[in-house]
VOBA-1610 file (N, C-alpha, C; in pm, whole numbers, padded with zeros to 5 digits, always signed):
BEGIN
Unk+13536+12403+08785Unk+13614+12377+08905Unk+13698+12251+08885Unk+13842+12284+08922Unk+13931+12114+08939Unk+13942+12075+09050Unk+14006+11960+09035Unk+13983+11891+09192Unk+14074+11969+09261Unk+14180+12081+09275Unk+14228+12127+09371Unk+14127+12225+09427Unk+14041+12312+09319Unk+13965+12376+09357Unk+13846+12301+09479Unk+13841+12183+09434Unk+13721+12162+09472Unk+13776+12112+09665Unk+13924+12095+09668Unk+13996+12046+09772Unk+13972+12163+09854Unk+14022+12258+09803Unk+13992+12417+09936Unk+13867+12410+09941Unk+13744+12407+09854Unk+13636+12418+09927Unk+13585+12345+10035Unk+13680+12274+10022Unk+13649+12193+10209Unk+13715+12221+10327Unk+13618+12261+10439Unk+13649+12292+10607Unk+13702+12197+10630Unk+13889+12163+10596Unk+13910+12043+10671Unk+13920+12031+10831Unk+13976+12158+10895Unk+13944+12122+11024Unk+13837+12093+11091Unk+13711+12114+11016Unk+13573+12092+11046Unk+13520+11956+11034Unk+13587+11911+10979Unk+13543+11763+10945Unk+13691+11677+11026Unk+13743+11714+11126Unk+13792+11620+11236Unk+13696+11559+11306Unk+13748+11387+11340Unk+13885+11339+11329Unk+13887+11311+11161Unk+13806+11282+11079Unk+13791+11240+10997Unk+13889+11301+10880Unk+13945+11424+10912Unk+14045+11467+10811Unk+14191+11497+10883Unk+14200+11430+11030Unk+14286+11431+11081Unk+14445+11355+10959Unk+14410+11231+10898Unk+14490+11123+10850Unk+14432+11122+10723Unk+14398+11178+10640Unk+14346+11206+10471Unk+14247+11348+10499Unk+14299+11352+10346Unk+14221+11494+10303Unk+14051+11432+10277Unk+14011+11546+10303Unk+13868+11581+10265Unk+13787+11490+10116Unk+13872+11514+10024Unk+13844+11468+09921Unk+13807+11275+09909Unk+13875+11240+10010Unk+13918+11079+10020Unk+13854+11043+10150Unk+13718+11115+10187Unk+13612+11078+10262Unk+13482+11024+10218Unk+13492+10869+10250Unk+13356+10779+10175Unk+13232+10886+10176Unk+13120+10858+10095Unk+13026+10876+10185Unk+12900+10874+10024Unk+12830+10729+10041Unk+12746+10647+09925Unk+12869+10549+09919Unk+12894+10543+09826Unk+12968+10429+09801Unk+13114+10448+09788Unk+13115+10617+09717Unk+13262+10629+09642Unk+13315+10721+09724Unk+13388+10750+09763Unk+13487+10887+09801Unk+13477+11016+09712Unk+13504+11102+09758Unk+13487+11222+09638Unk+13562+11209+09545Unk+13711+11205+09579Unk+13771+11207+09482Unk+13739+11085+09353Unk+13738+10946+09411Unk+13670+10892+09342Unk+13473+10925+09276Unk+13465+11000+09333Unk+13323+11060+09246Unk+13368+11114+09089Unk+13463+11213+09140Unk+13503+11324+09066Unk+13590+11228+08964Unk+13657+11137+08946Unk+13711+11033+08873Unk+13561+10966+08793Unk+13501+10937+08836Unk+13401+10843+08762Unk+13287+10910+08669Unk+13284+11075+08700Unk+13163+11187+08650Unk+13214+11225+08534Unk+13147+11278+08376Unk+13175+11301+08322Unk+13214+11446+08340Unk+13312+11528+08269Unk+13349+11623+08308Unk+13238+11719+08309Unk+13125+11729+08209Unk+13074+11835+08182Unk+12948+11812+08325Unk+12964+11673+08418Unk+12862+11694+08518Unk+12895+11697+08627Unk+13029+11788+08657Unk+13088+11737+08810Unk+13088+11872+08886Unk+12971+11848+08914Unk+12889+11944+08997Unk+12921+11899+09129Unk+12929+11793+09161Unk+12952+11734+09319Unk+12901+11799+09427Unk+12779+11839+09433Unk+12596+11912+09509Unk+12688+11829+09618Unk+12724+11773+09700Unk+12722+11688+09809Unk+12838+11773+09864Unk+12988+11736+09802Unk+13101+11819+09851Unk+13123+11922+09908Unk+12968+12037+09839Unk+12936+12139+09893Unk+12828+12151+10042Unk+12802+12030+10029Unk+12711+12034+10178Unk+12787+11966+10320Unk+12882+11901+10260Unk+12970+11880+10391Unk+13059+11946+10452Unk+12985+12028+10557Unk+13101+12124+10616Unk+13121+12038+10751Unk+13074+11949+10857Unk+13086+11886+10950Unk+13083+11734+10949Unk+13137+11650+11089Unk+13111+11506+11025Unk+12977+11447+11004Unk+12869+11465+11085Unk+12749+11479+11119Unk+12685+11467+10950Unk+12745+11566+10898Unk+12648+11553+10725Unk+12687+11441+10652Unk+12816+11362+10689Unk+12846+11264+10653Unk+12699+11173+10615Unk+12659+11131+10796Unk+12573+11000+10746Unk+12413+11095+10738Unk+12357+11200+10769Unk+12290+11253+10721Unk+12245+11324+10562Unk+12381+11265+10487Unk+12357+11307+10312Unk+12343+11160+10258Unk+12381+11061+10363Unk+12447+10934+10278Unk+12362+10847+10179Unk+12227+10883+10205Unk+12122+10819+10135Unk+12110+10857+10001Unk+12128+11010+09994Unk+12101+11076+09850Unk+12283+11029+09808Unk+12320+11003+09879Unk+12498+10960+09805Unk+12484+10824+09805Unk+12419+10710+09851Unk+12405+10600+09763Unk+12347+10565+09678Unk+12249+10639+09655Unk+12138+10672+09507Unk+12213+10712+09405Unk+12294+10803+09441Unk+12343+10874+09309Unk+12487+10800+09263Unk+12544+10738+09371Unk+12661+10654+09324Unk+12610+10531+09289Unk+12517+10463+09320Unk+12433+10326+09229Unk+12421+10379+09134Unk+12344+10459+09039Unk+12337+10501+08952Unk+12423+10535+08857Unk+12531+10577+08895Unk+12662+10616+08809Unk+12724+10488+08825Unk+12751+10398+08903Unk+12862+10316+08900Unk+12770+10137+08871Unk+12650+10143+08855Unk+12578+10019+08759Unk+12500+10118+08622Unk+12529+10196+08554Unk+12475+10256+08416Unk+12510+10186+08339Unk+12438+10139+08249Unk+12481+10010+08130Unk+12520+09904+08167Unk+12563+09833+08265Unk+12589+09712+08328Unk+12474+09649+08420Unk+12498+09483+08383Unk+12413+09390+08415Unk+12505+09331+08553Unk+12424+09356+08683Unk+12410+09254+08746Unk+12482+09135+08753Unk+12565+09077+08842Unk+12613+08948+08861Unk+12467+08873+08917Unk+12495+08748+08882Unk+12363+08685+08888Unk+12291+08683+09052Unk+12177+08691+09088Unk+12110+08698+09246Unk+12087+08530+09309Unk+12146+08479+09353Unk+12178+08321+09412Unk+12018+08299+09414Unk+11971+08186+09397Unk+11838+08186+09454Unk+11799+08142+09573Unk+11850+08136+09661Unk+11864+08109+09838Unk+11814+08215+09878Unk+11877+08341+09841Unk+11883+08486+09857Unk+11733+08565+09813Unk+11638+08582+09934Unk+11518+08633+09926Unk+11551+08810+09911Unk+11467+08829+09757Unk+11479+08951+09764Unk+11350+09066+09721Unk+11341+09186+09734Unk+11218+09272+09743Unk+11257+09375+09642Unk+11222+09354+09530Unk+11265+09507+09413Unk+11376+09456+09364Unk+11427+09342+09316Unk+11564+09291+09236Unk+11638+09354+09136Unk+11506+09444+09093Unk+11611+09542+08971Unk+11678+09641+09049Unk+11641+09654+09196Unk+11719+09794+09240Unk+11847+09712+09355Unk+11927+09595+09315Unk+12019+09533+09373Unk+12115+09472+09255Unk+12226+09553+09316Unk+12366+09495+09194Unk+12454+09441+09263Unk+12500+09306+09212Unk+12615+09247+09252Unk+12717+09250+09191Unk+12839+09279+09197Unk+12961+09251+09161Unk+13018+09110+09148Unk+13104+09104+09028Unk+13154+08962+09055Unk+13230+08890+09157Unk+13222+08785+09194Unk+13312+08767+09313Unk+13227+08764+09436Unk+13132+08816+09434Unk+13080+08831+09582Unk+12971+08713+09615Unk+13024+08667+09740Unk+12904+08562+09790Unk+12808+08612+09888Unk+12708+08565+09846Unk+12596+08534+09931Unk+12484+08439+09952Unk+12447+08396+10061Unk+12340+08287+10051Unk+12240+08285+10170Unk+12139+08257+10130Unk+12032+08243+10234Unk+12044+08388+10345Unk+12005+08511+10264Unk+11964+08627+10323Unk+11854+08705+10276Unk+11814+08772+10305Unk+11738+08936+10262Unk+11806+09011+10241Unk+11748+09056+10102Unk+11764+09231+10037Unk+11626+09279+10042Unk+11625+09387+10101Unk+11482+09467+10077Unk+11551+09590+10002Unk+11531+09583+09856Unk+11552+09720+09780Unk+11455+09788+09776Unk+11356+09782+09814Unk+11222+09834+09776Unk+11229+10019+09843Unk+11332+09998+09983Unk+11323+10121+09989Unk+11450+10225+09968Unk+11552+10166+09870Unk+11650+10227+09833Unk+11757+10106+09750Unk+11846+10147+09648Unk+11876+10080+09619Unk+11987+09961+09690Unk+12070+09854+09633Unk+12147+09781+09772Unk+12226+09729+09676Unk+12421+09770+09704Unk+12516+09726+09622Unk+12611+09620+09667Unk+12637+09524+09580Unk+12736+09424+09674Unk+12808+09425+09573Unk+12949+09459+09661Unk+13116+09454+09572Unk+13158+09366+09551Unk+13257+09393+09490Unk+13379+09246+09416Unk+13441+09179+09594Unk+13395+09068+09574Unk+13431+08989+09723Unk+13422+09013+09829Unk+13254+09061+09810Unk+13205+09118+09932Unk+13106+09030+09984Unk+13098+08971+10115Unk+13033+08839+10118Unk+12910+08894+10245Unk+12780+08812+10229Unk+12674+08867+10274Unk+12620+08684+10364Unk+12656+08722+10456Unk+12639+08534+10524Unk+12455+08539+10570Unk+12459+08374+10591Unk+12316+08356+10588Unk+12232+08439+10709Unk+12140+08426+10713Unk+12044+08507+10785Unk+12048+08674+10838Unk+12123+08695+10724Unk+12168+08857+10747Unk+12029+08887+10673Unk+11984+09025+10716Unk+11836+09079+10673Unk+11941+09285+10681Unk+11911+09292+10530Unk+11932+09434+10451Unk+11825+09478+10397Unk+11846+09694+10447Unk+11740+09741+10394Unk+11831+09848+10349Unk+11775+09858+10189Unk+11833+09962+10136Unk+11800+10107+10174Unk+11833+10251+10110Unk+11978+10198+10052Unk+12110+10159+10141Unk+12210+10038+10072Unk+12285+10029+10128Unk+12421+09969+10048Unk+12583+09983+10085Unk+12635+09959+10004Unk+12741+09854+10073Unk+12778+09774+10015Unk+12908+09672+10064Unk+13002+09679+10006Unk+13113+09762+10017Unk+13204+09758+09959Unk+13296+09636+09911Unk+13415+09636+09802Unk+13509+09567+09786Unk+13519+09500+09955Unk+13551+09342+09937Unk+13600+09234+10035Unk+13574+09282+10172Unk+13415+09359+10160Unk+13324+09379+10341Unk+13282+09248+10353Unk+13229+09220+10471Unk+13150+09113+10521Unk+13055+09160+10628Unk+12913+09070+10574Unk+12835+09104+10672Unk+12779+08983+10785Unk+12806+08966+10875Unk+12816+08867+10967Unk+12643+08778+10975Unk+12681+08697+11005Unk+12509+08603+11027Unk+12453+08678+11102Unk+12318+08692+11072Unk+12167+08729+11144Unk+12208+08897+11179Unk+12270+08973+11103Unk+12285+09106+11095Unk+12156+09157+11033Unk+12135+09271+11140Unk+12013+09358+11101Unk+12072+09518+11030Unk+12036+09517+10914Unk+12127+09647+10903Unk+11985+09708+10823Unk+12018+09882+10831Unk+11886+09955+10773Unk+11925+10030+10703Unk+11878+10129+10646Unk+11967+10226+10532Unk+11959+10350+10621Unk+12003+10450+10554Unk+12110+10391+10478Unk+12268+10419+10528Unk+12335+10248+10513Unk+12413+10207+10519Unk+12551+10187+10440Unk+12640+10227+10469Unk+12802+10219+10396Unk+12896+10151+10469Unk+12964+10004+10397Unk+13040+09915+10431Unk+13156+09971+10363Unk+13256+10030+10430Unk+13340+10050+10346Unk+13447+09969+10309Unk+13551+09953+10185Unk+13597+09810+10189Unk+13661+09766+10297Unk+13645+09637+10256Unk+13732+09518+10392Unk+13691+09545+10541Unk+13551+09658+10537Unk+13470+09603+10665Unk+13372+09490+10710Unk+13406+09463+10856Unk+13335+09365+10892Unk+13186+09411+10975Unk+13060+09384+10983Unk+12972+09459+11005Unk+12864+09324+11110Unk+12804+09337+11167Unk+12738+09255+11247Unk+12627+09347+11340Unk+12524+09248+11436Unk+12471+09303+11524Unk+12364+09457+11448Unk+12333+09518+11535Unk+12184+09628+11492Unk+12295+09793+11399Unk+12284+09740+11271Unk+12322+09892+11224Unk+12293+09959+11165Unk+12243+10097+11170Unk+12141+10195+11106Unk+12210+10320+11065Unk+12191+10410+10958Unk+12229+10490+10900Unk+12399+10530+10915Unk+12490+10464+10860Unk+12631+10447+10951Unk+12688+10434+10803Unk+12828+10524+10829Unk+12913+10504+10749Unk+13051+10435+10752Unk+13098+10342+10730Unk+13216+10289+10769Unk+13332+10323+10672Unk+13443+10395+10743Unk+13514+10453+10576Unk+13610+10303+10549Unk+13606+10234+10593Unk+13681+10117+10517Unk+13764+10079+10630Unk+13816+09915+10640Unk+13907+09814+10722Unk+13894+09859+10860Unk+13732+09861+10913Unk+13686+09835+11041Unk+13673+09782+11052Unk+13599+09686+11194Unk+13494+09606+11242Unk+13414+09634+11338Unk+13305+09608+11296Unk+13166+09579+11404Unk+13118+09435+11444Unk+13167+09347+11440Unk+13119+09200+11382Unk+13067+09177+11495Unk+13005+09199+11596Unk+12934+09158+11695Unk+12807+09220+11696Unk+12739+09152+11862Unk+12586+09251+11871Unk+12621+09342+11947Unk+12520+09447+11935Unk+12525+09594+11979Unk+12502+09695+11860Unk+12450+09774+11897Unk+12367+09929+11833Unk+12449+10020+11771Unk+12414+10029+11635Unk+12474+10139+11576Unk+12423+10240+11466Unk+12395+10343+11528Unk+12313+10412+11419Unk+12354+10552+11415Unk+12302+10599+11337Unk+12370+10731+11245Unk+12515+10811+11289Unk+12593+10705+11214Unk+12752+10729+11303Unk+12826+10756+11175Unk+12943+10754+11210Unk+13030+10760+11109Unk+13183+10671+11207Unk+13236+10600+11125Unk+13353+10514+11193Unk+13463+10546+11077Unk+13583+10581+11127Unk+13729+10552+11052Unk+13736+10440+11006Unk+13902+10449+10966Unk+13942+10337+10893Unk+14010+10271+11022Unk+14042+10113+11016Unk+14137+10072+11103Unk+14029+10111+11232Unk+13941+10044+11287Unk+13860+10060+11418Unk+13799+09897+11449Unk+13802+09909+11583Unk+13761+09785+11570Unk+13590+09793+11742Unk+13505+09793+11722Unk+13459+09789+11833Unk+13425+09645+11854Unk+13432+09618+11995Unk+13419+09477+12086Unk+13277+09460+12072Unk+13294+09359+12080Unk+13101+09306+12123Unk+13082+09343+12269Unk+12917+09378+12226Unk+12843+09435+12332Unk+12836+09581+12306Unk+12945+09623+12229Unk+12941+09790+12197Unk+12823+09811+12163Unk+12756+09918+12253Unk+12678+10038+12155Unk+12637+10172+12170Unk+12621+10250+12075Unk+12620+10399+12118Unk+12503+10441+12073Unk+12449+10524+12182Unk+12326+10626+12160Unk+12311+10741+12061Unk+12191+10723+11984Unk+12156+10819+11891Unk+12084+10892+11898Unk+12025+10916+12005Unk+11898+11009+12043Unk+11924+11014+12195Unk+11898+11138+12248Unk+11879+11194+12359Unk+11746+11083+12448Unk+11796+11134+12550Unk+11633+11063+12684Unk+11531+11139+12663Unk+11556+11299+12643Unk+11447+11420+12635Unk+11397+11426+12485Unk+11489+11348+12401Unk+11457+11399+12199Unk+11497+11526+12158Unk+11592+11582+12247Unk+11635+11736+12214Unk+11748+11716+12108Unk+11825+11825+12068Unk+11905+11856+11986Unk+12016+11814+12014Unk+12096+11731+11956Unk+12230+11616+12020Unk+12352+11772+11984Unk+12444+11755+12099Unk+12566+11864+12070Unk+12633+11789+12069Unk+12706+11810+11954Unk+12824+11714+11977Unk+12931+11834+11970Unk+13066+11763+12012Unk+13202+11828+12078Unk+13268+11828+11936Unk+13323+11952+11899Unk+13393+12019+11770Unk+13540+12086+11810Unk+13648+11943+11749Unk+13765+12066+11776Unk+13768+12167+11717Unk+13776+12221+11633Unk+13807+12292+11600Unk+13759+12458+11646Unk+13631+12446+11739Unk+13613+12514+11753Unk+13628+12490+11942Unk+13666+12400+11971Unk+13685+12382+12093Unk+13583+12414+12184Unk+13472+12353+12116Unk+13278+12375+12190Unk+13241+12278+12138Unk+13085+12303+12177Unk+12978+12248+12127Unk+12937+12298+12005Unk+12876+12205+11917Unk+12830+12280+11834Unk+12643+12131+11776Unk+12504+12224+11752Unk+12403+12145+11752Unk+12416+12044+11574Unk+12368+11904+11603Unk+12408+11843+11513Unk+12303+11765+11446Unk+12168+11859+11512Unk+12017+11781+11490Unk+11971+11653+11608Unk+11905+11620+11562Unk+11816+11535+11698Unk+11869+11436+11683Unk+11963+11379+11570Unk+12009+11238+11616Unk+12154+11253+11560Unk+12254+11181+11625Unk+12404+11153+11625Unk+12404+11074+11717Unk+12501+10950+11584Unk+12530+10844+11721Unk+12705+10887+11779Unk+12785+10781+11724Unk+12881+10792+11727Unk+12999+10837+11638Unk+13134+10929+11668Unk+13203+10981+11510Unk+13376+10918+11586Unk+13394+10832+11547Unk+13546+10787+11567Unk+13631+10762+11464Unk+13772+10841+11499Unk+13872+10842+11414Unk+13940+10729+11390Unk+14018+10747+11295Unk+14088+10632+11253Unk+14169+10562+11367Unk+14226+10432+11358Unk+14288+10375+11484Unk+14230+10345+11592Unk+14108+10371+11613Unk+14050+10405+11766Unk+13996+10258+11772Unk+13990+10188+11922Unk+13885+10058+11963Unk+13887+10079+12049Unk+13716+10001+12096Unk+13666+09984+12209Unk+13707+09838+12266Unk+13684+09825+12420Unk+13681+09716+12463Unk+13522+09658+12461Unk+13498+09510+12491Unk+13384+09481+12515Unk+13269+09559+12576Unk+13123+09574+12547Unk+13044+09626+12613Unk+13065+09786+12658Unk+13144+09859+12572Unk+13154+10010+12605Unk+13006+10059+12510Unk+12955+10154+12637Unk+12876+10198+12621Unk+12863+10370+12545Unk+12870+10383+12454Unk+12903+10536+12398Unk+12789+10657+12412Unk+12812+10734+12516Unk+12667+10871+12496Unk+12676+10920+12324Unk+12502+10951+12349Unk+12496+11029+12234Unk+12608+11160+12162Unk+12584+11100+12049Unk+12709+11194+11962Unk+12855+11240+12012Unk+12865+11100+12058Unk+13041+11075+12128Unk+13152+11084+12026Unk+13221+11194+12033Unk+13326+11187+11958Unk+13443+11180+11997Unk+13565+10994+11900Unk+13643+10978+11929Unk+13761+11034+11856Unk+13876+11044+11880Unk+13975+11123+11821Unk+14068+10998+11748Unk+14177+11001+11687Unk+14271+10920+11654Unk+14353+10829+11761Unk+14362+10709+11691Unk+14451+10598+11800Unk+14428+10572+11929Unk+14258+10555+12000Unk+14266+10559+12068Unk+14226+10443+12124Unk+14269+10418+12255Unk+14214+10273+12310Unk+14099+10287+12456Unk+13944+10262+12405Unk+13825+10314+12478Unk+13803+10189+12551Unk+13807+10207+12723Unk+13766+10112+12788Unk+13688+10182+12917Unk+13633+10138+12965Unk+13604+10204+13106Unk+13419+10180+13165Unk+13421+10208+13291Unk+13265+10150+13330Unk+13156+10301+13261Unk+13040+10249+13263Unk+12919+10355+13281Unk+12968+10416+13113Unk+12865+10541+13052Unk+12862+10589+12944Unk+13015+10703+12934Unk+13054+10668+12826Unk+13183+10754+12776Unk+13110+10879+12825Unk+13294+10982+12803Unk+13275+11153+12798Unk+13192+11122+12668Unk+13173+11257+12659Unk+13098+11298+12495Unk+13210+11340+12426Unk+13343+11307+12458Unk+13482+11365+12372Unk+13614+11308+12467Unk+13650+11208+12363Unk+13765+11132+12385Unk+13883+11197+12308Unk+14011+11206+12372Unk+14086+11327+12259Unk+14201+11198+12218Unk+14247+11243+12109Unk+14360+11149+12036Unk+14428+11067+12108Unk+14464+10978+12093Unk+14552+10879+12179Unk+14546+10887+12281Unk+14359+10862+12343Unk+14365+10834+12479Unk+14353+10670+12505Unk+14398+10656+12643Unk+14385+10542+12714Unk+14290+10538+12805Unk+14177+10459+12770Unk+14090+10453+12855Unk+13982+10561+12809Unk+13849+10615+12920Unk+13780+10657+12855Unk+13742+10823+12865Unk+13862+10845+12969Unk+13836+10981+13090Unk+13911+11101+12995Unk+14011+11049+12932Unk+14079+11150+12817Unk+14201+11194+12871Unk+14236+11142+13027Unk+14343+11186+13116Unk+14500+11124+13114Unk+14464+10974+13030Unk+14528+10914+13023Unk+14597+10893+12869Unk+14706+10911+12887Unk+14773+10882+12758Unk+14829+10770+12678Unk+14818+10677+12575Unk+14836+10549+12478Unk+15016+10584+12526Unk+15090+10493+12551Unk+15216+10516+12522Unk+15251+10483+12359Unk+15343+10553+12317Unk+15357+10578+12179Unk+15368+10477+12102Unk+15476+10382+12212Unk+15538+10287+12153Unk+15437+10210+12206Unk+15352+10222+12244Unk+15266+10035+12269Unk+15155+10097+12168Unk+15141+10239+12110Unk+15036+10309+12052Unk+15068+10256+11889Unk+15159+10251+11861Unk+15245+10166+11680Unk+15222+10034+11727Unk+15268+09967+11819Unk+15280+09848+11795Unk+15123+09788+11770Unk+15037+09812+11865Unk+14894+09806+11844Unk+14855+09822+11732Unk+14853+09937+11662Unk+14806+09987+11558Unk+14838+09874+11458Unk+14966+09850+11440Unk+15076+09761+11344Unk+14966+09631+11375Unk+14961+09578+11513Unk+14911+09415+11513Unk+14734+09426+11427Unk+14725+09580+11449Unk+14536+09544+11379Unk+14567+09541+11229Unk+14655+09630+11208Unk+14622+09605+10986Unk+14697+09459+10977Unk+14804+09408+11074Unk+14830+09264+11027Unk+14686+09224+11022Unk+14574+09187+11096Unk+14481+09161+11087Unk+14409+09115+10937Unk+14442+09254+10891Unk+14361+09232+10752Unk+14487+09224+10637Unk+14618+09179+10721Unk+14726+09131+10598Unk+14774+09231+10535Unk+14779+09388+10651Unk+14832+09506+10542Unk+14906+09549+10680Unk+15053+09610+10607Unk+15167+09699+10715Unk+15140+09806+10745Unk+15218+09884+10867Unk+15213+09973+10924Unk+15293+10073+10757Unk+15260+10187+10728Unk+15383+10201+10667Unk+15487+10322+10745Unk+15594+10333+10664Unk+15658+10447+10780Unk+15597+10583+10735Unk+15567+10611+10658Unk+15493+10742+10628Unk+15371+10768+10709Unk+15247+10643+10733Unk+15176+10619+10813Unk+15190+10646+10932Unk+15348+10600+10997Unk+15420+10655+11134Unk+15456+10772+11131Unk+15480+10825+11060Unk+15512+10948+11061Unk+15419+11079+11130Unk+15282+10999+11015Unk+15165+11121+11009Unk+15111+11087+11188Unk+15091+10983+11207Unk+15083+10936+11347Unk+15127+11019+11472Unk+15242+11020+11433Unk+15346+11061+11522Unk+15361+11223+11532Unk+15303+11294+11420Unk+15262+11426+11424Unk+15138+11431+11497Unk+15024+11350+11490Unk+14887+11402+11547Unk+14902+11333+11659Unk+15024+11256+11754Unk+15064+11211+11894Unk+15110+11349+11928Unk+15209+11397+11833Unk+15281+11474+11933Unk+15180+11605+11988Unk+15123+11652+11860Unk+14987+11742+11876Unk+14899+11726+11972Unk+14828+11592+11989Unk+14747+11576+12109Unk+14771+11669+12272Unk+14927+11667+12301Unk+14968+11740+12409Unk+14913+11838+12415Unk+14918+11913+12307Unk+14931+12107+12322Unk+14760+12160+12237Unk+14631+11993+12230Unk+14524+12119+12197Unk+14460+12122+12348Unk+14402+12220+12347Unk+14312+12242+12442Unk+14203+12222+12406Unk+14118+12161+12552Unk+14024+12046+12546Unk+13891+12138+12663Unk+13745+12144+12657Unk+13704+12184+12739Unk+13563+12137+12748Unk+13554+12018+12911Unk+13440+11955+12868Unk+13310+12037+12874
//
């Protein structure tokens, strides 16, 4: 199989929002992206067992454990370790790799129950406490007195803080505050407020449904789903997210009491009724990647501006 082959074998409409703004292939999930999997495997072993199990977003952070095992493994083989600070209390040291460049001081690694990767200028501040497996991408940060559990994916140039459990971040989010986050999956470009947090388990422990465009229903996603938000999307302070809340692209989440269970693309607010104006919807967007010192690009506007204009004409049914 080549990588185009291996591109159709993916339900991309099934894996919205997440393949709303990149293909399938260029979805984190362990450390590397597929396509970057499929780059780093020798040819005669690129079996990619995982590619084939993701037909929804949901399998995202439910595979992610056996996908940070297997990407530690391929991506520290024959390589030593950047040195472990000795400030830095740790549990199983052979199963923790650092990259050069990356700081840390006066924290916990518990590798003992999976392995735990820190990237090239990926900085881990004091009293942060990690349980593997878990990965920090290229120039993430993990904020003081962060509780994070495995398994966990920082994707690069995320910022991470406050309670986070089985969560994938595909890269240049933030979480940097307190509030709850567990078995989610977050876009690129997201930013949630402090106080955010979203439910991962039901009141009863029943089977979480979460809301599927593509099929414009419900569909069951197992007993736990926290939260699945698309690229562009933030919360305001203290938004509270129901179990297995799914957000769509560019959207701006504010409002009292627990979200719908389905926020649709470029909404304003949290009811789904209200629409981002376009032009305050770019300019926004534009002021968050200044943030992390990167432009809007116009191609970026472009693709934008197709899944704005789209938002109008899907049908939505709570």
């Amino acid at each position: 199989m080549d990588i185009l082959q291996l591109e159709k074998a993916f339900f991309s409409d099934d894996l919205l929002p997440f393949t709303a703004i990149r293909s399938a292939l260029d979805i984190r999930m362990g450390i590397l992206t597929f396509r970057e999997k499929w780059a780093y495997t020798p040819a005669a072993e690129r079996i990619l067992a995982h590619a084939r199990l993701i037909r929804y977003p949901w399998h995202i952070f439910q595979y992610n454990a056996e996908a940070l095992i297997e990407d530690f493994a391929l991506l520290t083989a024959g390589r030593i370790s950047w040195p472990i600070p000795p400030s830095v209390r740790t549990s199983s040291p052979e199963n923790i790799f650092i990259e050069e460049g990356a700081r840390l001081q006066h924290c916990l690694l518990n590798a003992s129950t999976g392995p735990i990767y820190i990237g090239r200028h990926a900085e881990i501040m004091e009293g942060a406490m990690i349980r593997g497996p878990f990965a920090a991408c290229e120039g993430s940060t993990v904020k003081m007195g962060a509780k994070i559990f495995g398994a966990t994916t920082l994707g690069p140039y995320t910022v991470a803080g406050g309670e986070i459990k089985n969560t994938v971040f595909l890269g240049y989010s933030n979480k940097g505050h307190d509030g709850y986050l567990g078995d989610a999956v977050i876009g690129e470009w997201c930013n949630l407020g402090a106080g955010c947090s979203a439910s991962n388990l039901k009141n009863n422990a029943g089977e979480v449904k979460v809301y599927h465009p593509a099929s414009i229903g419900y569909l069951n996603a197992g007993m736990k789903c926290g939260l699945l938000m698309g690229d562009y999307s933030r919360a305001a302070i203290n938004t509270s997210f129901d179990t297995g809340t799914v957000v769509g692209i560019g959207c701006n989440v504010f409002g009292e009491g627990l979200t719908p269970k389905y926020i649709p693309d470029f909404s304003w607010g949290q009811d789904g009724l209200t629409r981002y104006e376009w032009d305050k919807a770019v300019r926004d967007i534009g002021n968050w990647k200044k943030l992390k010192n990167h432009v809007l690009t116009e191609e970026e506007i472009l693709t934008l501006k197709h899944i704005f204009d789209q938002s109008y004409n899907k049908p939505f049914h709570s």
